[in-house]
C-alpha atoms as one frame of an Amber mdcrd trajectory, in Angstrom:
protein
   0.000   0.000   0.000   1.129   3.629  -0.270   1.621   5.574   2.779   2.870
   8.880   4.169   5.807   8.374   6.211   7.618  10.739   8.804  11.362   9.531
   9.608  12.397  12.350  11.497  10.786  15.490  13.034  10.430  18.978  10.938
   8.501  21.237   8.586   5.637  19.572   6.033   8.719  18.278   3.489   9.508
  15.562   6.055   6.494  13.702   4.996   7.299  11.521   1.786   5.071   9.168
   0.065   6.446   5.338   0.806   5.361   1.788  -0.121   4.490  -0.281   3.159
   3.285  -3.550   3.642  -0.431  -4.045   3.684  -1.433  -4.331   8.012  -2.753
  -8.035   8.941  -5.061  -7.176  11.873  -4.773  -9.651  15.244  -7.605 -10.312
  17.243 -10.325  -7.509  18.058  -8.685  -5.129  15.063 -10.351  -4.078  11.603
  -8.486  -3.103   8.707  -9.780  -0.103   6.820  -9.562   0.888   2.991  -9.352
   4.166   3.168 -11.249   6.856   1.507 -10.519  10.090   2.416  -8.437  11.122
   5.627  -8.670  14.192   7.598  -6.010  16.542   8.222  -6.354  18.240  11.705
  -3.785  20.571  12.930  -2.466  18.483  15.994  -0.775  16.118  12.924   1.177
  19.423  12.193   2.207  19.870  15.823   3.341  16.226  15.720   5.134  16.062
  12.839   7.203  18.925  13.878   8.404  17.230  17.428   6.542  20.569  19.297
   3.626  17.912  20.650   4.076  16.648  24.266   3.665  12.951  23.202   5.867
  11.826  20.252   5.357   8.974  18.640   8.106   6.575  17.584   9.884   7.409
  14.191   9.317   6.757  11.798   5.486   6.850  11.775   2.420   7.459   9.678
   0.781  10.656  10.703  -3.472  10.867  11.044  -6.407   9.930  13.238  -9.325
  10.858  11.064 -10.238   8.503   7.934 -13.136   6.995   6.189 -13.617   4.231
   4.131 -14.733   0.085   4.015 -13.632  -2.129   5.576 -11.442  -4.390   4.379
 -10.776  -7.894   7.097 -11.405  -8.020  10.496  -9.604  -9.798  13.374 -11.099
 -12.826  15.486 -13.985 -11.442  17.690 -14.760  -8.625  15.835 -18.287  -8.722
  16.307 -19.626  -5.091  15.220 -18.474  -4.537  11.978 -17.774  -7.508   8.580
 -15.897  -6.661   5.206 -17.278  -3.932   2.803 -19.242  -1.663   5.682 -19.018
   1.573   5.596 -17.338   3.043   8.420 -15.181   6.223   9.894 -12.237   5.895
  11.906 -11.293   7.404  15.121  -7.578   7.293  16.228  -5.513   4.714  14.855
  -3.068   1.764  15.246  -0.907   2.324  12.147  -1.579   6.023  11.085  -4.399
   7.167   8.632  -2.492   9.109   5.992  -2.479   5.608   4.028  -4.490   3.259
   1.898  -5.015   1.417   4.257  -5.136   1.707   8.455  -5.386  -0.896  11.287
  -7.488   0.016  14.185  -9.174  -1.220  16.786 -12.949  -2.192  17.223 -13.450
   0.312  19.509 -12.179   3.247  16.971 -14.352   2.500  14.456 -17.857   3.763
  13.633 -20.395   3.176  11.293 -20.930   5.861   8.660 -24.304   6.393   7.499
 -25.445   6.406   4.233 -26.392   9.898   3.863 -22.300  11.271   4.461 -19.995
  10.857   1.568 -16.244   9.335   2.398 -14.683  12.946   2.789 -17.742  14.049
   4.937 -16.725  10.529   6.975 -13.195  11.661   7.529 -14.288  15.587   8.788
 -16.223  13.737  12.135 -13.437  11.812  14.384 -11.484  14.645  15.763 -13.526
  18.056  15.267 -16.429  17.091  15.974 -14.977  14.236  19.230 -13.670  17.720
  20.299 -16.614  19.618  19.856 -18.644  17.402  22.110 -15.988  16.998  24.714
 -15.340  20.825  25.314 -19.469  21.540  25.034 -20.970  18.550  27.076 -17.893
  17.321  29.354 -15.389  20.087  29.993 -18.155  23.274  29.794 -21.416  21.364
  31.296 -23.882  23.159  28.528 -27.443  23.290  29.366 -30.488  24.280  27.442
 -30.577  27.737  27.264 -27.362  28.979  27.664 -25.410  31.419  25.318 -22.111
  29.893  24.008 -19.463  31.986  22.247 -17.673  30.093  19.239 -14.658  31.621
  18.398 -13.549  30.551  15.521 -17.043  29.497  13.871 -15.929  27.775  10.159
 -13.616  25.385  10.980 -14.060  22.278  11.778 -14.442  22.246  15.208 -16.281
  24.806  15.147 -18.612  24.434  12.654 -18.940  20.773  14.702 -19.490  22.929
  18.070 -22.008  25.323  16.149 -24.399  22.184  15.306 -23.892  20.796  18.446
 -24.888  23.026  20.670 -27.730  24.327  18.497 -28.661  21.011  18.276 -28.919
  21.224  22.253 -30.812  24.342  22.762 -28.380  26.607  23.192 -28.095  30.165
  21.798 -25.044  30.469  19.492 -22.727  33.417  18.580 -20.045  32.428  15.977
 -17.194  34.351  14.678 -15.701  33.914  11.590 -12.571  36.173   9.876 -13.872
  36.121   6.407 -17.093  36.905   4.788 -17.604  32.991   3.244 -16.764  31.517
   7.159 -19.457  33.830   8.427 -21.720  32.764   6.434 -20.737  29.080   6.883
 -20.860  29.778  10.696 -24.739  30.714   9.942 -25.624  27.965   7.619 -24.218
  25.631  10.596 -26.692  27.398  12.721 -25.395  30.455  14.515 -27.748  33.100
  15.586 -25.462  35.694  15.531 -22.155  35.615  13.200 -19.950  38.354  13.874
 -16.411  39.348  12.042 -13.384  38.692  14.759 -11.514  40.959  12.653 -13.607
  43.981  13.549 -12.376  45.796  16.745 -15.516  46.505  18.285 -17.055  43.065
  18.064 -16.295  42.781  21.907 -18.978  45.339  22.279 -21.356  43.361  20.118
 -21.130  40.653  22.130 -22.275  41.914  25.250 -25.042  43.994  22.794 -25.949
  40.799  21.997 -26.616  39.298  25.723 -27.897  42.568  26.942 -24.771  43.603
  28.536 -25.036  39.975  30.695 -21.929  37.923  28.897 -21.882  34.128  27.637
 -22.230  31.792  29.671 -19.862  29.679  27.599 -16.450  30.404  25.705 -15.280
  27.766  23.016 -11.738  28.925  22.350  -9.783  27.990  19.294  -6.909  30.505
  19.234  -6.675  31.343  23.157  -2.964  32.678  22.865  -5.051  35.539  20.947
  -8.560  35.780  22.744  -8.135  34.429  25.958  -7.674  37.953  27.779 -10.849
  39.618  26.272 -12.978  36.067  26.544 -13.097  36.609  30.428 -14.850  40.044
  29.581 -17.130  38.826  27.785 -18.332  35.806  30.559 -21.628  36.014  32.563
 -21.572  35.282  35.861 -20.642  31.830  36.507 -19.124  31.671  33.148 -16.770
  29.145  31.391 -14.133  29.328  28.712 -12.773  26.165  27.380  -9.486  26.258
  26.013  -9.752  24.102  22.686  -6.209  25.446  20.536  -3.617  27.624  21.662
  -0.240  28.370  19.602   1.565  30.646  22.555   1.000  31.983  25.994  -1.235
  35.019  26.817  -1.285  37.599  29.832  -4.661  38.007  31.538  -6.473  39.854
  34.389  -7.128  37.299  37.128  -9.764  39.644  38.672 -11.878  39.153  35.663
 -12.345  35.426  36.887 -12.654  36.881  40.167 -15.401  38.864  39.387 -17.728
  36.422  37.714 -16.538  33.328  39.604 -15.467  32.035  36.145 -13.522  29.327
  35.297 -11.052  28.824  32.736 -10.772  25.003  31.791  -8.343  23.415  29.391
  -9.008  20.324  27.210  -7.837  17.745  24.456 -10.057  15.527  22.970  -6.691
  12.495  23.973  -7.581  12.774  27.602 -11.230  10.989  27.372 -11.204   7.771
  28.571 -12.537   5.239  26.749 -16.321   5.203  28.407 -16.001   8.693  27.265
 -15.305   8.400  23.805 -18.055   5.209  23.885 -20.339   7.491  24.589 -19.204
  10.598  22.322 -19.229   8.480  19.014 -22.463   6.817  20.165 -24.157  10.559
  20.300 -22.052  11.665  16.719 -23.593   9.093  15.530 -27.562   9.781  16.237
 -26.657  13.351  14.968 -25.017  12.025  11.809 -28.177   9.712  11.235 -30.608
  12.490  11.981 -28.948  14.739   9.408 -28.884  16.899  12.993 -24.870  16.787
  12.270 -23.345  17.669   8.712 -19.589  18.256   8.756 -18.423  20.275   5.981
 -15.346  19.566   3.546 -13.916  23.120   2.370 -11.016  21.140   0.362  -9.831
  17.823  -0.837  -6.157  17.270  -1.662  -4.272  13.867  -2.920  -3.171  12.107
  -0.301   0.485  12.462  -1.884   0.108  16.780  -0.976   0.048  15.800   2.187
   2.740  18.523   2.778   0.628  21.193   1.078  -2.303  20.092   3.110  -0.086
  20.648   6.493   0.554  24.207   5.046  -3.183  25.018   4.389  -4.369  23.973
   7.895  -2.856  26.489   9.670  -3.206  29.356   7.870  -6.408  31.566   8.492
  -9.628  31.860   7.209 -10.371  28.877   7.815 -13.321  26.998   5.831 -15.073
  23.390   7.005 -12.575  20.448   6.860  -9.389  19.857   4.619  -9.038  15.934
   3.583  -7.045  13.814   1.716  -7.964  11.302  -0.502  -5.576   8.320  -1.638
């Protein structure tokens, strides 16, 4: 099979395209013919060595994919050859044809998603429900502030917590995420870029705040977020990319809380759960991630470039 392969740690030119042997899978594991795989910018920040836990070298890169499956190990119970499945986390890296796994990280993909669609779910929107439902305890009713509204998370987040009964202010940097942000269902889409949309916000809630912050960039926003809480308020710290200097007494002041998360520390109940709710949403048509580009799987350097740049737009994926 052809794979991307990462022998040592560095920019996007240290992944090269490679012949590997086709994965046998042992008992309880499910092979995967992959479709389309989705590029998430925690592959960039383990590619270039920066990520806390670094896998052994050299590796495969890639959580999200999408595809059939192709054998199955003794006492795989859940899934048989040709279903159509996505793929959560991995045991031989998803930038491939095809990817080992086991049972428990993969899901069925309903009929109504195409491949690429399949490999936008696993990550964003695992994240999504994580930071809204586990880290931030949303209820019904609350206002939740996504920052960062058209990409993948947080288009995911959008749907989610509309989906929920929440009310949902999205920002977006360019005029096509905006309007992504309210096709996903935002009530309120406002440009991050302008510099009074602090003073929208709180417009918005009657001067009152959010009750909930989803953070993408907190190295940027992090400082202003706590301005912009209600009493009681949360921000969740989904993506940072350096450190920021706030004003402690404007957690003081609300009794808000400030509460970090990554989608790798849910245990496995957790994620049980999680993919078990994706799922209903996905069926439902509740849920309907959004691919803003699809790249060969052999640009997988250009595709590392892309997803960190801004403006960003739905899901980038690659297919093989």
């Amino acid at each position: 099979m052809k794979a991307i392969r990462v022998h040592q740690f560095g920019g996007p030119e240290v992944m090269v395209a490679e012949e590997a042997a086709d994965p046998r899978p042992a008992d309880g594991e499910v092979v995967v013919r992959v479709k389309a795989v989705g590029v998430n910018p925690v592959d960039t920040y383990i590619r270039s060595g920066l990520y806390a836990a670094k896998p052994n070298l050299p590796y495969t890169p890639g959580a999200d994919a999408a595809g059939l499956v192709e054998t199955t190990g003794a006492g795989v119970k859940s899934f048989h050859k040709g279903d159509r499945v996505y793929v959560y986390g991995t045991l031989s890296g998803a930038y491939a044809e095809l990817v080992l796994c086991k049972e428990s990280q993969v899901h069925p993909l309903p009929g109504r998603l195409t491949f690429a669609q399949g490999a936008a779910i696993g990550i964003p929107y695992g994240t999504a429900y994580r930071a809204l439902f586990h880290r931030a305890g949303a209820k019904a009713g609350e206002t939740v502030l996504v920052h960062g509204a058209s990409g993948g998370v947080g288009v995911a987040s959008v749907q989610l917590a509309r989906a929920a009964g929440l009310t949902v202010i999205g920002t977006a940097g360019t005029e096509r995420g905006r309007k992504l942000a309210a096709e996903a269902g935002a009530h309120h889409v406002l440009d991050h870029g302008a510099p009074d949309y602090f003073s929208q916000i709180a417009s918005l809630t009657g001067g009152g705040g959010v009750d909930i912050v989803l953070e993408m960039l907190a190295n940027v926003n992090l400082g202003r977020d706590l301005t912009a809480l209600a009493k009681n308020g949360r921000v969740v710290v989904i993506g940072s990319r350096g450190t920021v200097e706030i004003n402690p007494r404007d957690t003081m002041m609300r009794d808000a809380d400030i509460r970090g998360m990554t989608l790798m520390n849910a245990s496995e109940d957790e994620l049980a759960g999680i993919h078990a709710a994706l799922v209903a949403g996905l069926e439902n048509g509740t849920l309907r991630p959004v691919v803003g580009r699809e790249l060969p799987l052999a640009e997988a350097a250009q595709a590392h470039k892309a997803v960190m740049e801004p403006g960003a737009y739905g899901k980038i994926v690659l297919v093989p």
